[in-house]
C-alpha positions as CSV (number, residue, x, y, z in Angstrom):
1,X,0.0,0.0,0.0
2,X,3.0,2.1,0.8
3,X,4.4,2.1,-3.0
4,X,0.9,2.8,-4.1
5,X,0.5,6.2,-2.4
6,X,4.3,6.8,-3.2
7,X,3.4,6.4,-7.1
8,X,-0.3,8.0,-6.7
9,X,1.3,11.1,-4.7
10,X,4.6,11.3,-8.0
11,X,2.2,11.1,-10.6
12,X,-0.6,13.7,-9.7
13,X,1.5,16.0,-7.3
14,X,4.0,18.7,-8.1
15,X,4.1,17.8,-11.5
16,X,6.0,20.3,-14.2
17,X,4.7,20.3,-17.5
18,X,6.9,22.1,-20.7
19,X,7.5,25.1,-20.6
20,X,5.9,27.2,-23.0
21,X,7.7,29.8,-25.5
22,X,4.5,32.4,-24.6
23,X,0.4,31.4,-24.7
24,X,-2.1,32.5,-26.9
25,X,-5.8,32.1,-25.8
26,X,-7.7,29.1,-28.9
27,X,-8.9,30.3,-31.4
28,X,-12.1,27.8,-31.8
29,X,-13.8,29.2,-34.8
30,X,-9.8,28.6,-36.8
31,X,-9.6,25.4,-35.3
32,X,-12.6,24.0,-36.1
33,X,-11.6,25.0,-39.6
34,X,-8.2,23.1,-39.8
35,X,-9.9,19.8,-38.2
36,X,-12.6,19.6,-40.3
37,X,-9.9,20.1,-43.6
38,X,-9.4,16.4,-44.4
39,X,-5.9,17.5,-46.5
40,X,-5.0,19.7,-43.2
41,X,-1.8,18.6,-41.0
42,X,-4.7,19.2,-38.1
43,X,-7.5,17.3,-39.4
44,X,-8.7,15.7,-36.0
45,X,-9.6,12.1,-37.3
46,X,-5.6,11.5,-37.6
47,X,-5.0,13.6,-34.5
48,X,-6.9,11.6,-32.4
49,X,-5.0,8.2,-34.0
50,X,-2.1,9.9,-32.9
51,X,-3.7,10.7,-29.6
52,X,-4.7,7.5,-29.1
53,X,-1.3,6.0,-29.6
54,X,0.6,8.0,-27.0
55,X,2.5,9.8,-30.0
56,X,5.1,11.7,-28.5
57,X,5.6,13.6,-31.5
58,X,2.5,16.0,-31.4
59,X,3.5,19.7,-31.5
60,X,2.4,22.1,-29.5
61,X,-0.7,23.5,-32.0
62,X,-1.6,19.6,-32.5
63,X,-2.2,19.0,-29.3
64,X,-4.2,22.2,-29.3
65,X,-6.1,21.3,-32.0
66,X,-6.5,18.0,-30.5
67,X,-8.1,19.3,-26.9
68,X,-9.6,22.1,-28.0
69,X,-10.8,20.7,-31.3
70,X,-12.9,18.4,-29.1
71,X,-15.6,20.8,-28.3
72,X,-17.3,20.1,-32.1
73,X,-16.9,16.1,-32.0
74,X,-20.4,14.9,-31.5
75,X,-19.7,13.2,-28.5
76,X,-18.5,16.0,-26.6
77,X,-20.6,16.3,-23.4
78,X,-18.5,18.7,-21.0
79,X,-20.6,17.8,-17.8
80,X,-19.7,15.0,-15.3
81,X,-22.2,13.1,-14.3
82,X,-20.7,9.3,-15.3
83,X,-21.3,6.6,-13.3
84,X,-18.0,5.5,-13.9
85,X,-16.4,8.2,-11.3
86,X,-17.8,7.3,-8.6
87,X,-16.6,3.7,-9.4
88,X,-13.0,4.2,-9.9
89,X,-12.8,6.2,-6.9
90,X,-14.8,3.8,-4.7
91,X,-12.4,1.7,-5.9
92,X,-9.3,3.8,-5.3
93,X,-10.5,5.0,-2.0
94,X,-11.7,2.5,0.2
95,X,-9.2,-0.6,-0.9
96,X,-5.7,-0.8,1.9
97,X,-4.5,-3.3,-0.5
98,X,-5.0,-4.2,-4.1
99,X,-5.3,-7.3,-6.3
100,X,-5.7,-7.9,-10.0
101,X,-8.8,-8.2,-9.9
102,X,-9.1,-4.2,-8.3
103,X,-6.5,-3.4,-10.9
104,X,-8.3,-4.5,-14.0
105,X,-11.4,-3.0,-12.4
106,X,-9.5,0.5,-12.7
107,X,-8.5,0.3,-16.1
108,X,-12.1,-0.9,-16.9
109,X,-13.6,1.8,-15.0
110,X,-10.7,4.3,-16.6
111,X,-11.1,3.6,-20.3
112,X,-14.9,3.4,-19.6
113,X,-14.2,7.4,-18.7
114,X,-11.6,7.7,-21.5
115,X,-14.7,6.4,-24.3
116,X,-16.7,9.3,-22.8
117,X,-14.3,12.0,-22.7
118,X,-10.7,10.8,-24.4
119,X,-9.1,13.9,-21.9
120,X,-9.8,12.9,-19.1
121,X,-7.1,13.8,-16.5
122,X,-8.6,11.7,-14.1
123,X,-8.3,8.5,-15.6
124,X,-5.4,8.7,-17.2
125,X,-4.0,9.4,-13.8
126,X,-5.7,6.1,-12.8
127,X,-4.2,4.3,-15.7
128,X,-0.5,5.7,-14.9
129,X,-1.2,4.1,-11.2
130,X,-1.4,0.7,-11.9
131,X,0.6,0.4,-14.8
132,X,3.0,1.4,-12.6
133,X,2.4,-1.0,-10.4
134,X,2.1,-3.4,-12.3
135,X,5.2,-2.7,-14.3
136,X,3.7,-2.5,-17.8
137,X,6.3,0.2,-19.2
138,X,4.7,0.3,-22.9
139,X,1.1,1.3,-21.3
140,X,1.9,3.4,-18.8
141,X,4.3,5.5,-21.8
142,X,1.5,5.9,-23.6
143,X,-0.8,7.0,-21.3
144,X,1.9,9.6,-20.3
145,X,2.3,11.2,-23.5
146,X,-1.7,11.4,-23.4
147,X,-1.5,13.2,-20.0
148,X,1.2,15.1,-21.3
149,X,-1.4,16.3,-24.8
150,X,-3.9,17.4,-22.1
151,X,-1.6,19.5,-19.2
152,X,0.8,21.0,-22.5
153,X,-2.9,22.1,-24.3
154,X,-4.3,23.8,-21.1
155,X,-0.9,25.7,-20.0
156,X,-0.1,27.2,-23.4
157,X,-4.0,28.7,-23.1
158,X,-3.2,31.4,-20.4
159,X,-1.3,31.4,-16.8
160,X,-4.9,31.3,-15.1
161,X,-3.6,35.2,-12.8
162,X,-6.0,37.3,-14.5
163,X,-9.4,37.0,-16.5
164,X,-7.3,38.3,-19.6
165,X,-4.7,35.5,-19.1
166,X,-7.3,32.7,-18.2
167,X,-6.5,29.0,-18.8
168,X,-9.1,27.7,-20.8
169,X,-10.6,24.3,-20.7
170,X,-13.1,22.5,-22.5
171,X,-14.7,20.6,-19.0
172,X,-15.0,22.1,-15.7
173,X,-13.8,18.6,-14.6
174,X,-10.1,19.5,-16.5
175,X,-9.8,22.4,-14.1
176,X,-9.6,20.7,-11.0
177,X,-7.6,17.4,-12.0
178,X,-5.7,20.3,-14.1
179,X,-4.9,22.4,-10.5
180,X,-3.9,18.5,-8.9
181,X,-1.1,17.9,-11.9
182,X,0.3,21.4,-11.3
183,X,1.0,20.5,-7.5
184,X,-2.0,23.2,-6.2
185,X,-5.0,22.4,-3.7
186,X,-8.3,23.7,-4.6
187,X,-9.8,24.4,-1.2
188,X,-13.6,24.6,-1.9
189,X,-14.3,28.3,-3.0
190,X,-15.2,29.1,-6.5
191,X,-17.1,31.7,-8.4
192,X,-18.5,32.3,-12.1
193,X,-18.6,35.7,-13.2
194,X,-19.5,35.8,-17.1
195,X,-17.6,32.8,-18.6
196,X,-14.9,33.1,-16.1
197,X,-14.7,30.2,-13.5
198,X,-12.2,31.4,-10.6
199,X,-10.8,28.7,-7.9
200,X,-9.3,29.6,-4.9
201,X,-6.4,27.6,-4.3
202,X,-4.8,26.6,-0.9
203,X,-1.8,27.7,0.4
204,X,1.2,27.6,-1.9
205,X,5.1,28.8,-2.3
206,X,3.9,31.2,-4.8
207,X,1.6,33.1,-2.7
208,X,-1.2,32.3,-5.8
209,X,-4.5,32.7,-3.8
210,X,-6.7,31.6,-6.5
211,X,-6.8,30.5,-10.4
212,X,-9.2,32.0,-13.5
213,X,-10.2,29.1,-16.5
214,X,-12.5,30.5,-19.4
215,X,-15.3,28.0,-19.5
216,X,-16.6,29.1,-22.8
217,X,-17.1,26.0,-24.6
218,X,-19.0,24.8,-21.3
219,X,-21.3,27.7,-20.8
220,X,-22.1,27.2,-24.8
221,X,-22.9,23.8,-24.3
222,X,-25.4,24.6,-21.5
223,X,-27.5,27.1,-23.1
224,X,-27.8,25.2,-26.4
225,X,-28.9,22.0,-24.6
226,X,-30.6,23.7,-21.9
227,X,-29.0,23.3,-18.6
């Protein structure tokens, strides 16, 4: 159980990403342009292959494309209400010891979130846990890379200080598994003011007393579908 915590607390805490040259807020109505262009380098059926095989080779506007491109596939749905959560962290939760039958449950329980929303911090997290465990370096290196698609995407949005500078995400879900890879504790209080969702974070080295995301995609979602 020891190791298990040891690997839980490396993977989700204190993580750095890439650093980024600068960040530039997405430009959706461009991207959904380029990913719907068949002959495009961005054309999001291929992206998503690539995605889906823990390509390490994705630049930086692919892997925009790729995350933020997700917000016109017809599966999108940014709201979390899957069964499958609650699940996988009943599962994660409440076990002092694990066997293989908890493990496959996890990465059941984790791709069934994955099939629903392919950016899922959450489960990839999951996935990075017992692949770790269980020693299974070709999996867990893929499911790194896909981790890695979804933190790069997010921080070369904004630096989440100001409204102007806002990280965007496409799920208000993303924000606070997001705030977990980035090593900060969200401590409860949050606010929406227009399409600005601001967290207040818990004490940290950088004196940071709270984080803004741009929720856009989300608040869109909501009014067309009536939520």
């Amino acid at each position: 159980m020891k190791k298990f915590v040891f690997v839980f607390l490396l993977i989700v805490g204190g993580l750095t990403v890439s650093a980024q040259p600068s960040f530039k807020a997405p430009n959706y109505k461009s991207i959904r342009e380029n990913i719907e262009n068949s002959s495009s380098d961005f054309y999001y059926p291929k992206l998503m292959e690539r995605y889906q095989n823990g390509d390490s080779t994705l630049t930086r506007e692919e892997r925009r494309h790729l995350y933020f491109g997700y917000v016109f596939h017809p599966n999108y749905v940014p709201l979390d209400t899957s069964s499958y959560n609650e699940s996988l962290m009943e599962t994660l939760s409440k076990k002092e010891s694990f066997t293989t039958v908890d493990y496959n449950r996890l990465i059941d329980d984790a791709d069934a979130l994955l099939r629903e929303d392919p950016f899922n911090l959450r489960a990839l997290n999951t996935k990075l846990i017992v692949y770790a465990q269980q020693d299974n370096v070709p999996e867990y290196k893929k499911a790194i890379q896909q981790r890695k698609v979804v933190l790069d995407a997010i921080v070369s949005s904004g630096d989440g200080l100001t409204k102007k500078t806002a990280y965007h995400v496409i799920k208000v879900a993303h924000e606070y598994d997001f705030l977990s890879c980035i090593g900060y504790e969200n401590i409860g209080g949050s606010k929406i003011t227009g399409h600005y969702h601001y967290v207040q974070l818990g004490e940290n080295k950088y004196g940071i007393e709270g984080l803004y995301f741009d929720i856009t995609p989300v608040l869109k979602y909501m009014s067309k579908h009536n939520r």
